[in-house]
C-alpha positions in Angstrom: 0.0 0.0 0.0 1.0 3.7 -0.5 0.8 6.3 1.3 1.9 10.2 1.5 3.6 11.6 4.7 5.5 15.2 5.3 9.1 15.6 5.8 10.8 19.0 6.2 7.4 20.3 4.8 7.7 18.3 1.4 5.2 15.6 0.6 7.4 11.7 0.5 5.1 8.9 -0.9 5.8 6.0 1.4 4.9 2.3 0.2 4.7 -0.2 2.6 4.9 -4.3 2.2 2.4 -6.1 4.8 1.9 -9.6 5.9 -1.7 -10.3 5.6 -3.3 -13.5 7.3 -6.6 -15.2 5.6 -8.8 -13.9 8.4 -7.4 -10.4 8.7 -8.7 -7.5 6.6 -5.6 -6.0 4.1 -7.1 -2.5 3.2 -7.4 -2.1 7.0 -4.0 -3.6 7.6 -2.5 -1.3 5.0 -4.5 1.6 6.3 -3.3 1.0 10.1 0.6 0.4 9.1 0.8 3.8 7.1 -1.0 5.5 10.1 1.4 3.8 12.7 4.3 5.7 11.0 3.0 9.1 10.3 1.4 8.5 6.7 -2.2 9.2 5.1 -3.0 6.9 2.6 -2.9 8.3 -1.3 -5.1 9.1 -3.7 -3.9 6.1 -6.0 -5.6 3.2 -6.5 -9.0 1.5 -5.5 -11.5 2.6 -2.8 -12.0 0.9 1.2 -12.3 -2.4 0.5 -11.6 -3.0 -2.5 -7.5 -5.4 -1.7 -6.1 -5.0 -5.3 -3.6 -3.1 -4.2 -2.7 -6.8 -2.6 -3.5 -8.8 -5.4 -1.5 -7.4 -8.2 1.1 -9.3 -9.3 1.4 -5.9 -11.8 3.5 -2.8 -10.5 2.6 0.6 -12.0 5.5 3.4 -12.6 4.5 6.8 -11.8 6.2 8.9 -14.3 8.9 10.1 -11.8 13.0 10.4 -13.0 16.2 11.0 -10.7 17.6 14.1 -12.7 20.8 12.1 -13.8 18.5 10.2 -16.1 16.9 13.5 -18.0 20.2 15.4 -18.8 22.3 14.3 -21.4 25.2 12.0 -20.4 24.8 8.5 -20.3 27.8 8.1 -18.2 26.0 9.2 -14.7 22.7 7.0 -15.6 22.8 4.8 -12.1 21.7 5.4 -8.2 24.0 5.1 -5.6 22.6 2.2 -2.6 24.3 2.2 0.4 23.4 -0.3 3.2 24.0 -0.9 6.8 24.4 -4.2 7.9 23.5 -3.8 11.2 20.6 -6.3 12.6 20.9 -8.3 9.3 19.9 -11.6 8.7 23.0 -14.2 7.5 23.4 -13.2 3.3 21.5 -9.9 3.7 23.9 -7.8 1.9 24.8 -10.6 -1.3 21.0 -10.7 -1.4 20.5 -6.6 -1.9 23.0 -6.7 -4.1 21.5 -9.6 -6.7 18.2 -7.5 -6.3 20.3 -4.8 -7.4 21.9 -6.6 -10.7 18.3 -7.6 -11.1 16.9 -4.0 -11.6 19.9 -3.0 -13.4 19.9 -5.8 -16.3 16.3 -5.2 -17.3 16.4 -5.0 -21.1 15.7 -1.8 -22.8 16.7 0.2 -19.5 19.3 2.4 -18.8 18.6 2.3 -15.4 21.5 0.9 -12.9 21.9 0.6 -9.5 25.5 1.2 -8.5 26.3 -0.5 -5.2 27.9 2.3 -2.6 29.2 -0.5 0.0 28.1 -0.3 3.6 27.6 2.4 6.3 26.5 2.7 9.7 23.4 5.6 8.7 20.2 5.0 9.5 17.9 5.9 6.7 17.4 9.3 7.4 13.7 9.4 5.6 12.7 6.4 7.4 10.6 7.4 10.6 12.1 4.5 12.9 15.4 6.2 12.5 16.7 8.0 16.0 16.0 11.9 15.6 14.0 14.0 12.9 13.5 12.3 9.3 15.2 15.0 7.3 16.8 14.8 3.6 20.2 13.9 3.4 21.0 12.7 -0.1 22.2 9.4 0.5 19.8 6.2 -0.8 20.0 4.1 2.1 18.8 0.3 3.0 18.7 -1.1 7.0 17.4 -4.0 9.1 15.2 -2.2 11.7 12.8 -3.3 14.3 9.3 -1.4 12.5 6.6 0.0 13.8 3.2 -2.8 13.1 3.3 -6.4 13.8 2.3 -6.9 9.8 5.1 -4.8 8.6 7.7 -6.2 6.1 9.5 -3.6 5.0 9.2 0.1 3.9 10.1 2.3 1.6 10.3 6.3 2.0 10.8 8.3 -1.2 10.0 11.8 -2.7 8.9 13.2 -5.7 11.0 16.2 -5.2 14.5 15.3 -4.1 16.4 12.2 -5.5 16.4 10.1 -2.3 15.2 6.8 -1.7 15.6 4.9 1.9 14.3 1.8 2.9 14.2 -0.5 6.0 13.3 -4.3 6.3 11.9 -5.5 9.2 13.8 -7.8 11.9 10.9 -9.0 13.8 10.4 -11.5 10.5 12.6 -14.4 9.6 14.1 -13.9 6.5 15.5 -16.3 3.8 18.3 -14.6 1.1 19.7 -17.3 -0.5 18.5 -18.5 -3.4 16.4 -21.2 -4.4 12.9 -21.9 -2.0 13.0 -20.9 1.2 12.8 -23.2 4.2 11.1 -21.2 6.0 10.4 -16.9 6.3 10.2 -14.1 3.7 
């Protein structure tokens, strides 16, 4: 699910991966997990009730470009992912970075993620961070403890600065080898 929240006074869309059990209700899962951290839910997408938003095996691009991909050199066409290893599960870091080849060898793209090694930041956008959520450039991925038992994992973005953060969540088990999992996410 999506969702809209304010840092530093500028809108950041904030999408939000839930576990959702057969008897439990997603759109109110959804709804509850975006309120827990500070976020309204957006405009996008169908009405109370309605769980496509779950269902969709289909993602949706919103028209949005980091401004290295709309001048004119190819040579600076990648995003910079840094990620702290702290609370990760065994193969946390090989596995962000064979999601990372992933995204960058789609065919016809010229997008590329460009692997920036670890660091010991906290995403700054992401609300479970110590202190104020503020902008600091850097695109940043962490294993935190988040807020909402259903959580997976978050993602904190805006449409007017070319950040992205993002934190999984450690109260899950999680699998990042390849092949099936024995057991987790």
């Amino acid at each position: 699910m999506d969702g809209t929240a304010q840092v530093q006074g500028q809108d950041v869309d904030v999408e939000i991966l839930v576990v959702v059990e057969a008897y439990e209700d997603a759109d109110d899962i959804g709804a509850r997990s975006l309120e827990r951290i500070g976020a309204r839910r957006s405009g996008h997408g169908p009405g109370p009730g309605d769980h496509t938003d779950f269902e969709s095996a289909n993602y949706l691009t919103n028209g949005l470009k980091w401004n290295q991909f709309a001048d004119s050199s190819s040579g600076n066409d990648f995003v910079v992912q840094d990620y702290n290893p702290t609370n990760e599960p065994l193969g946390g870091y090989s596995a962000l970075r064979r999601s990372q080849a992933t995204w960058s060898n789609v065919s016809g793209s010229s997008f590329n993620f460009l692997d920036g090694g670890t660091t010991s930041r906290c995403p700054s956008l992401v609300s479970e961070c110590p202190g104020v959520q503020f902008f600091d450039g850097n695109n940043d991925v962490a294993w935190l403890s988040l807020t909402g038992s259903n959580v997976l994992g978050v993602t904190w973005y805006s449409t007017t600065s070319d950040e992205a953060d993002m934190a999984l969540n450690t109260r899950f088990n999680w699998y990042t080898g390849t092949g099936s999992p024995p057991s987790g996410y």
